[in-house]
C-alpha positions as CSV (number, residue, x, y, z in Angstrom):
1,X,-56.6,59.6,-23.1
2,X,-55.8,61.2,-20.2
3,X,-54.5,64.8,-20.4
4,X,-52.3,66.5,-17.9
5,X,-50.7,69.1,-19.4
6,X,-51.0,70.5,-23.4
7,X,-47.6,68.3,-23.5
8,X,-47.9,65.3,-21.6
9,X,-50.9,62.6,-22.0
10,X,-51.4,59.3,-20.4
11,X,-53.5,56.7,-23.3
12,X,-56.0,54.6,-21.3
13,X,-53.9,51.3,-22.0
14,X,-51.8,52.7,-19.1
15,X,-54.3,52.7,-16.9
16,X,-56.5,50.3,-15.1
17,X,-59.8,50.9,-13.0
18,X,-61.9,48.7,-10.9
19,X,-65.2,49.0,-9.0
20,X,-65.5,48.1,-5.6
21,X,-68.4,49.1,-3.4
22,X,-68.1,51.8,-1.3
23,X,-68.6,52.8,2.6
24,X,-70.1,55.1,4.1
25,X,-73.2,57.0,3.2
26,X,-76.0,55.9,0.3
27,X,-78.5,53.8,1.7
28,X,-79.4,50.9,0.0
29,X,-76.8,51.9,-3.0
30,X,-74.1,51.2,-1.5
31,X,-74.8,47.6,-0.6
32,X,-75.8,46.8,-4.1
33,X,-73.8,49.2,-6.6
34,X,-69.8,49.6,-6.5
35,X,-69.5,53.3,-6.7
36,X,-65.8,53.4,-5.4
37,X,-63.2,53.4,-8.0
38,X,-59.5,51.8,-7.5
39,X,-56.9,53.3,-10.5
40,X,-54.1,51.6,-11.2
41,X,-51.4,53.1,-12.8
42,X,-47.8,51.3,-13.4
43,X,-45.3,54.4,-12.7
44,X,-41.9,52.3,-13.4
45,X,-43.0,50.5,-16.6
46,X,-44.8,53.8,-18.2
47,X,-43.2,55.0,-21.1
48,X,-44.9,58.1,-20.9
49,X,-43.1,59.6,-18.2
50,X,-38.9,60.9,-17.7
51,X,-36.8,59.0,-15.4
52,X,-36.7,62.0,-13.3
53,X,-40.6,62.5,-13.0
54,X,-41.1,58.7,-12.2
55,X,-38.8,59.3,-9.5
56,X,-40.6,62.4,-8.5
57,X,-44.3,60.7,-8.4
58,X,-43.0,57.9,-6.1
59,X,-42.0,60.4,-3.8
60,X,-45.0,62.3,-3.4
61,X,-47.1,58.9,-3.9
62,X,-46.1,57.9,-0.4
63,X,-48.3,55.3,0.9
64,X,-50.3,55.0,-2.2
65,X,-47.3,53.3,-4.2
66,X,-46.9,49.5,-4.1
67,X,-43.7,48.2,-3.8
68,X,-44.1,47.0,-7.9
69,X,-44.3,50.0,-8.5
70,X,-48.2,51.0,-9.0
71,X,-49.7,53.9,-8.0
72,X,-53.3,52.9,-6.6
73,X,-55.6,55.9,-6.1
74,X,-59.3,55.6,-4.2
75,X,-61.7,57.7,-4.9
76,X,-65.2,57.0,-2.6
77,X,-65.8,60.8,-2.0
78,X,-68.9,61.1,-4.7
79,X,-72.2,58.5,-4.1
80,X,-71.7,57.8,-8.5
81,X,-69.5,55.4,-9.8
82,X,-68.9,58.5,-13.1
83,X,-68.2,61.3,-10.3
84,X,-65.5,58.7,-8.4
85,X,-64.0,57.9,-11.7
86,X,-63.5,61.4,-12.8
87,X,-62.2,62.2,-9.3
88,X,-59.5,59.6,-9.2
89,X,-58.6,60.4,-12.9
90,X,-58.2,64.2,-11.8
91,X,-56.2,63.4,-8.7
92,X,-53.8,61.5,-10.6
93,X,-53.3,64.4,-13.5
94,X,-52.7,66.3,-10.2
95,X,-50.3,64.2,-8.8
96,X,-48.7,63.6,-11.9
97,X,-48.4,67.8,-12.7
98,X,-46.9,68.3,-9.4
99,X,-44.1,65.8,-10.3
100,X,-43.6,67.7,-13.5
101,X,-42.1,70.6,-11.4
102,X,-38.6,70.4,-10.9
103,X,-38.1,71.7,-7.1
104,X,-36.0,74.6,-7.0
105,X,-32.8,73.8,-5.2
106,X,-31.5,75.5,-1.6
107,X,-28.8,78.1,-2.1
108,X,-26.6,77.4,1.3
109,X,-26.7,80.7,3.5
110,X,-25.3,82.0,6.4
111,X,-26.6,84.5,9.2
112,X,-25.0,88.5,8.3
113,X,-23.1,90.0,10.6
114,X,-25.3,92.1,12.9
115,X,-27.7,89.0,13.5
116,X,-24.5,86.8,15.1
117,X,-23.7,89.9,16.9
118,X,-27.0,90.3,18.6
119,X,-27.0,86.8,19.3
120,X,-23.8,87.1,21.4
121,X,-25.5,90.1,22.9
122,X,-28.3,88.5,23.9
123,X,-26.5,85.7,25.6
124,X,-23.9,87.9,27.3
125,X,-27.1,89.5,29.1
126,X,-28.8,86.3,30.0
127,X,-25.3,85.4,31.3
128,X,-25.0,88.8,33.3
129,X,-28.3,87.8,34.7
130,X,-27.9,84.8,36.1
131,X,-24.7,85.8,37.4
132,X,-26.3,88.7,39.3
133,X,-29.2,86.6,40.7
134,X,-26.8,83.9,42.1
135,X,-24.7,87.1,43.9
136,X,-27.5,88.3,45.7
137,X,-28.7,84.6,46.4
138,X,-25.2,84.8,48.3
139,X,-26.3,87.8,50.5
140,X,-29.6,86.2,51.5
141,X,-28.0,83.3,53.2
């Protein structure tokens, strides 16, 4: 069972690991034991989880989404095949938690008075400049 919040866990039938070996460093270990961990977990077909939060996940999943539908996470950061698995397990309770927050939606606003104001000032003196630069371009010539 995977817990991600006191109301929401995931039962291990939802989700499927494999071993693959690893890059990077660990000497010899890493051309004999598969330390990297590759978990699977089916985001459309889980019953676990809303409509809304499936929805949310994908977003945020990005790249790491297949187009079925899974959500594949790699974990290689840790030289132990126990540390990996714990890492993915943790980085998908995160992912997962930060599609349980519903965003906060954007109240439409516009700029106060005094700010359009000093915008028009602003540009009516750059305007004034230019205008007296070109004059005494004029008077050069």
């Amino acid at each position: 069972m995977l817990t991600i919040t006191t109301n929401l866990s995931i039962p291990e039938t939802e989700l499927e690991e494999s071993f693959v070996r690893s890059s990077g460093p660990g000497g010899q270990n890493v051309n004999k034991v598969a330390t990297a961990v590759q978990l699977r977990f089916d985001v459309l077909n889980s019953p676990s989880l809303s409509g809304e939060v499936k929805q949310r996940l994908t977003r945020l999943a990005g790249s790491r989404m297949t187009d079925e539908g899974v959500l594949v996470i790699e974990a290689r950061r840790y030289r132990s095949q126990e540390k990996n698995r714990a890492d993915a397990r943790e980085r998908l309770a995160l992912l997962i938690r930060q599609a349980l927050r519903k965003p906060i939606p954007r109240k439409t606003t516009r700029p106060g008075r005094a700010v359009r104001q000093r915008r028009l000032d602003t540009k009516k003196k750059h305007g004034e400049l230019k205008r007296s630069r070109r004059a005494d371009h004029r008077l050069d010539d």
